[in-house]
C-alpha positions in Angstrom: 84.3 65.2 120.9 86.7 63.1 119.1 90.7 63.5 118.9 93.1 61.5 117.1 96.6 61.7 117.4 98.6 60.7 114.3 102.0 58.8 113.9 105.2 60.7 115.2 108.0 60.4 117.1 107.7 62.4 120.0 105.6 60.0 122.0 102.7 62.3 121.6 100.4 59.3 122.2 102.2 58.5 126.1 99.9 61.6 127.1 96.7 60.0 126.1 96.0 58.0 129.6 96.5 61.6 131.7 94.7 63.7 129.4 91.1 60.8 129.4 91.5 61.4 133.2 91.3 65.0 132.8 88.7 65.0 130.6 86.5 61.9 130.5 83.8 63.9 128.3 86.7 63.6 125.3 87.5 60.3 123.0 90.8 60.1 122.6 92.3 58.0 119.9 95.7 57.4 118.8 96.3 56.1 115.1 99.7 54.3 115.2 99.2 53.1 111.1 99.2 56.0 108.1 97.4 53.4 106.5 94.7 53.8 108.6 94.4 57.6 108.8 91.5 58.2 106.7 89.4 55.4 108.4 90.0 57.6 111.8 89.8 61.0 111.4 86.5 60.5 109.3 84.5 61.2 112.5 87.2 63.3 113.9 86.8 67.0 115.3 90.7 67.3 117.3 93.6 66.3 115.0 97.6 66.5 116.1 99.8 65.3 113.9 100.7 65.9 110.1 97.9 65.3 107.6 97.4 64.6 104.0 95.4 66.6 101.9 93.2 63.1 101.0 92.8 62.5 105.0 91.8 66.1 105.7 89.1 66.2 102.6 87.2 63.2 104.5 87.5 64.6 108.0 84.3 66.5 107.6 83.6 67.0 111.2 87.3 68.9 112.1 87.2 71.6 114.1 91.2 72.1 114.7 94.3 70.8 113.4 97.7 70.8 116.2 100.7 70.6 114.4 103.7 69.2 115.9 106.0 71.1 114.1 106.8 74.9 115.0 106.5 75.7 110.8 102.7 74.9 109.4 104.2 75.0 105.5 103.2 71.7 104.8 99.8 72.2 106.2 99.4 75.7 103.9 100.1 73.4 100.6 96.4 71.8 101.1 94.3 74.7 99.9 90.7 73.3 101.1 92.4 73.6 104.5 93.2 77.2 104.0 89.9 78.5 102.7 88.0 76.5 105.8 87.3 77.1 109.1 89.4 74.8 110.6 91.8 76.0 113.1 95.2 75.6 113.0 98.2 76.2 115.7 101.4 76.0 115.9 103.9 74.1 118.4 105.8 77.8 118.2 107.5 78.0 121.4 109.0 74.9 121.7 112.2 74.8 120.2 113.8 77.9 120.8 116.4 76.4 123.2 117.8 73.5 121.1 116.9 75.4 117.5 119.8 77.9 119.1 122.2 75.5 121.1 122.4 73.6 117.3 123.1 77.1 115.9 125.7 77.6 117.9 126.9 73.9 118.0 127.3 74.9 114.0 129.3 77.7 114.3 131.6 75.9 117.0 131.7 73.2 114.7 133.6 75.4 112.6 135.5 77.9 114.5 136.3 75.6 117.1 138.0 72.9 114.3 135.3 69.9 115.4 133.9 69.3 112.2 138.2 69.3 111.1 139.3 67.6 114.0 136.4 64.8 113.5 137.7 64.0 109.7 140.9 63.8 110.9 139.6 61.2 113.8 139.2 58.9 111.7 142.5 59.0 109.8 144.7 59.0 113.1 145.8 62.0 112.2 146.6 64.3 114.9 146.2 67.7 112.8 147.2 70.4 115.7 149.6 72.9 113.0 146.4 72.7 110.7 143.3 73.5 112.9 144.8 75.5 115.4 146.0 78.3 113.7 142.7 78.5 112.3 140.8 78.5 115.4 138.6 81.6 115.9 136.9 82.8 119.2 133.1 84.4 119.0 134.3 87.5 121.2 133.3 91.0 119.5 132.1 89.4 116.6 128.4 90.4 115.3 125.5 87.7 114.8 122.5 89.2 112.3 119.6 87.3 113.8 116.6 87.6 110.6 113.7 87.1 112.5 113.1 87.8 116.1 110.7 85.1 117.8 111.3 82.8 120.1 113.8 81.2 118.4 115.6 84.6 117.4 115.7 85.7 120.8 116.8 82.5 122.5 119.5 82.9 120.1 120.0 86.4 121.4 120.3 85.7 124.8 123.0 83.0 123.9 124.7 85.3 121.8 125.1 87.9 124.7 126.7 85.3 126.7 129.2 84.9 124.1 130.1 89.0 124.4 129.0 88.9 120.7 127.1 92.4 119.3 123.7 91.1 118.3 121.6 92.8 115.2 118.2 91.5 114.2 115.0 91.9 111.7 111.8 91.0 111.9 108.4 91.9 110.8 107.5 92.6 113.5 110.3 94.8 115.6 109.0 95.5 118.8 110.3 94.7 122.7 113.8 94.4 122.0 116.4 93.4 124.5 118.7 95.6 126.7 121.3 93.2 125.3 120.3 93.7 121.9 122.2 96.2 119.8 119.6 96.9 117.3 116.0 95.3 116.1 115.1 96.7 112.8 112.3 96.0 110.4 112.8 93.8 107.8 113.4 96.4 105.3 116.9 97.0 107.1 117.5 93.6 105.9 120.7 94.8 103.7 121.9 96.7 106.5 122.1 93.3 108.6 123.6 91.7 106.0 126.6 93.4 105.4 127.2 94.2 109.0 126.7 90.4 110.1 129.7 87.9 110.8 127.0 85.6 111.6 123.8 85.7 109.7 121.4 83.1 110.8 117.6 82.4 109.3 115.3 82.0 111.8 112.2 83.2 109.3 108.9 80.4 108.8 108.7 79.7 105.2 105.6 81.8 103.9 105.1 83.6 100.0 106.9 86.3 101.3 110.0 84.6 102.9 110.3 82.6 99.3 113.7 82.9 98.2 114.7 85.4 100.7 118.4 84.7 100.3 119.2 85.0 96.9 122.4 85.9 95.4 121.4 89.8 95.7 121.8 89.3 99.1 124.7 87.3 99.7 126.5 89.9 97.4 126.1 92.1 100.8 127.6 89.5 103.3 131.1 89.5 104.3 133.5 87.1 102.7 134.5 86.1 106.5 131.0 85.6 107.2 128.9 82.7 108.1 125.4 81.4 106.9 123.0 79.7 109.0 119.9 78.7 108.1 117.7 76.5 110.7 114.0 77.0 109.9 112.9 76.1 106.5 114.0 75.4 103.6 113.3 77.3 100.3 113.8 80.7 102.1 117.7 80.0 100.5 118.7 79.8 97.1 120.4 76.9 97.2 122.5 77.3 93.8 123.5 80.9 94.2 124.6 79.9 98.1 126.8 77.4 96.1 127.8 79.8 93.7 129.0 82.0 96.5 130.7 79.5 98.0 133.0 78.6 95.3 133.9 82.2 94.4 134.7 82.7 98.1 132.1 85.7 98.9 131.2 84.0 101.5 133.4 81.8 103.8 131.2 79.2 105.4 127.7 77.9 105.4 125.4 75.3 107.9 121.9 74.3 106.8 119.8 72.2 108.8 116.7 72.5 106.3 117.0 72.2 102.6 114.8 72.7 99.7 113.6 69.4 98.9 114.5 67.3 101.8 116.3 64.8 101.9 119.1 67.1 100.3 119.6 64.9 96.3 122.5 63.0 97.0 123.8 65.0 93.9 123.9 68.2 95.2 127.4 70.2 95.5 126.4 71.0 98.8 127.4 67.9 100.3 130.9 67.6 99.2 131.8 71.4 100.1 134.1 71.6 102.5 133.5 74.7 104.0 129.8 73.6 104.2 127.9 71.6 107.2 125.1 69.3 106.5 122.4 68.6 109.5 118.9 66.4 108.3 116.5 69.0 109.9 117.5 67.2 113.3 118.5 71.1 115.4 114.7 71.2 117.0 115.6 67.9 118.7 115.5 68.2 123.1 114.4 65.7 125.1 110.9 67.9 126.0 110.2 68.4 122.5 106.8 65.8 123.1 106.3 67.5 126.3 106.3 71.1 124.7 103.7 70.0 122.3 101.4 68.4 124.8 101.5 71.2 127.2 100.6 73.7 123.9 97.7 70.9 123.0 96.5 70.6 126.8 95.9 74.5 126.8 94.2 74.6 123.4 91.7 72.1 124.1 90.9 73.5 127.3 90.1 76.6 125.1 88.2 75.1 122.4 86.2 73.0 125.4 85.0 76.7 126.7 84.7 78.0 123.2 88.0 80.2 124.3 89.2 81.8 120.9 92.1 82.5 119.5 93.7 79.7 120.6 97.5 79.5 121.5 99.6 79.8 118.5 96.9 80.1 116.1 97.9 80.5 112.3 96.3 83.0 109.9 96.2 80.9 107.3 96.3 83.7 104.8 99.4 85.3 106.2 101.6 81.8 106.5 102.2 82.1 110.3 
């Protein structure tokens, strides 16, 4: 069996030297070039990384595909991958702590006056009748949490901590928290939404999450309410979030992941004031390579023994 691991920037390749020890029956091979993808995974059965539809239509010997990444979108836009065999997993389970400390580092950012209090920095201004007054503590306050997975509930559990109430959707609504006001399905999506001082997207981009935040639904939000949307982008309509921005329906808004990225310098988003801008950067930790290698050690021990599902594994068909 042959694996290659592909360029990326969590040191993926540093586990290489344990994991031949562990399993001398394996080639392992790390491609450090995208140039020279295609000449590598040709032979290939094992791939972790991010692929190109060209590379994965001459890696006729593939067997399963790792991604790095918690969201498989990119994967799902090669359809020859879809319709195969070829497995795919997720790295699901490896950013819930630092996808919901960079939520909340957002809405501190805000209520806290950082992100003010930072501008003025660099003026030497010392702005305390201007941000203080507008300071605002998290107590009593309710956080909407659309889609309840590992991230969603990491975010939960900080939530609590805060004495916030905590509301949440998902598809799937099952197990919920002691600490958890209410989980509802996602057709209770409304009801979050106008209840929510905090609504924050947590949601993997699929066909059915496309343009999940529209206008129709930020009609429903609070004008005091916040927007926070850390998983992918294109679940938010980006021009109606502006729209509702500028006619104050809602009050303030943090993306993380935009729809394309990099965000066009020409978008109205940047310049917003009551906006904050983060370059897909909140599923950052320093165990983010280590997460992923555990979740690869386990699923080649599977595949090894012919163990299936394997950990995280995508239905293609269904987007997660």
């Amino acid at each position: 069996m042959k694996v290659v691991i592909g360029t990326n920037s969590f040191g993926l390749e540093k586990g290489i030297t344990d994991l031949m020890k562990e399993y001398p029956q394996v080639e392992f091979f790390y491609c450090a070039n995208r140039e020279d993808m295609e000449k590598h995974i040709i032979d290939a059965n094992v791939y972790m990384g991010w692929i190109s539809r060209d590379a994965f239509l001459i890696a006729k010997n593939l067997r399963w595909i790792q991604s790095p990444s918690s969201g498989v979108d990119s994967f799902l836009t090669i359809p020859e991958l879809v319709e195969s065999e070829v497995l795919l997993t997720s790295a699901v389970g490896t950013h819930g702590a630092c996808l919901a400390e960079s939520v909340f580092g957002m809405i501190l950012a805000f209520n806290r006056g950082i992100k003010k209090a930072i501008l003025c920095q660099k003026d030497h201004i010392w702005a305390i009748r201007d941000i203080r007054p507008k300071q605002i503590e998290l107590t009593g306050s309710v956080m909407g949490i659309i889609g309840f997975g590992v991230v969603g509930r990491a975010l939960a559990k900080r939530a609590y901590a805060f004495d916030m109430r905590i509301i949440g959707v998902d598809l799937f609504p099952v197990k919920k928290p002691d600490y958890v006001d209410q989980l509802w399905g996602m057709e209770r999506l409304n009801n979050l939404l106008e209840e929510s001082d905090y609504v924050v997207v947590t949601v993997p981009y699929t066909p059915g999450t496309k343009g999940m935040i529209g206008a129709e639904q930020l009609a429903l939000m609070k004008s005091s309410s916040m927007l926070v949307v850390i998983s992918r982008g294109g679940i938010l309509d980006q021009e109606a979030l502006v729209k509702a921005l500028k006619e104050n329906r809602i009050a303030r808004a943090a993306l993380d992941v935009t729809r394309p990225e990099p965000l066009p310098g020409d978008s109205e988003l940047w310049d917003m004031e009551n906006v904050l801008i983060t370059p897909h950067i909140a599923g950052g930790t320093q165990y983010e390579g280590q997460h992923i290698l555990s979740i690869f050690k386990e699923n080649l021990e599977h595949l090894l023994k012919g163990e299936l599902p394997l950990r995280n594994q995508v239905d293609k068909k269904r987007g997660f």
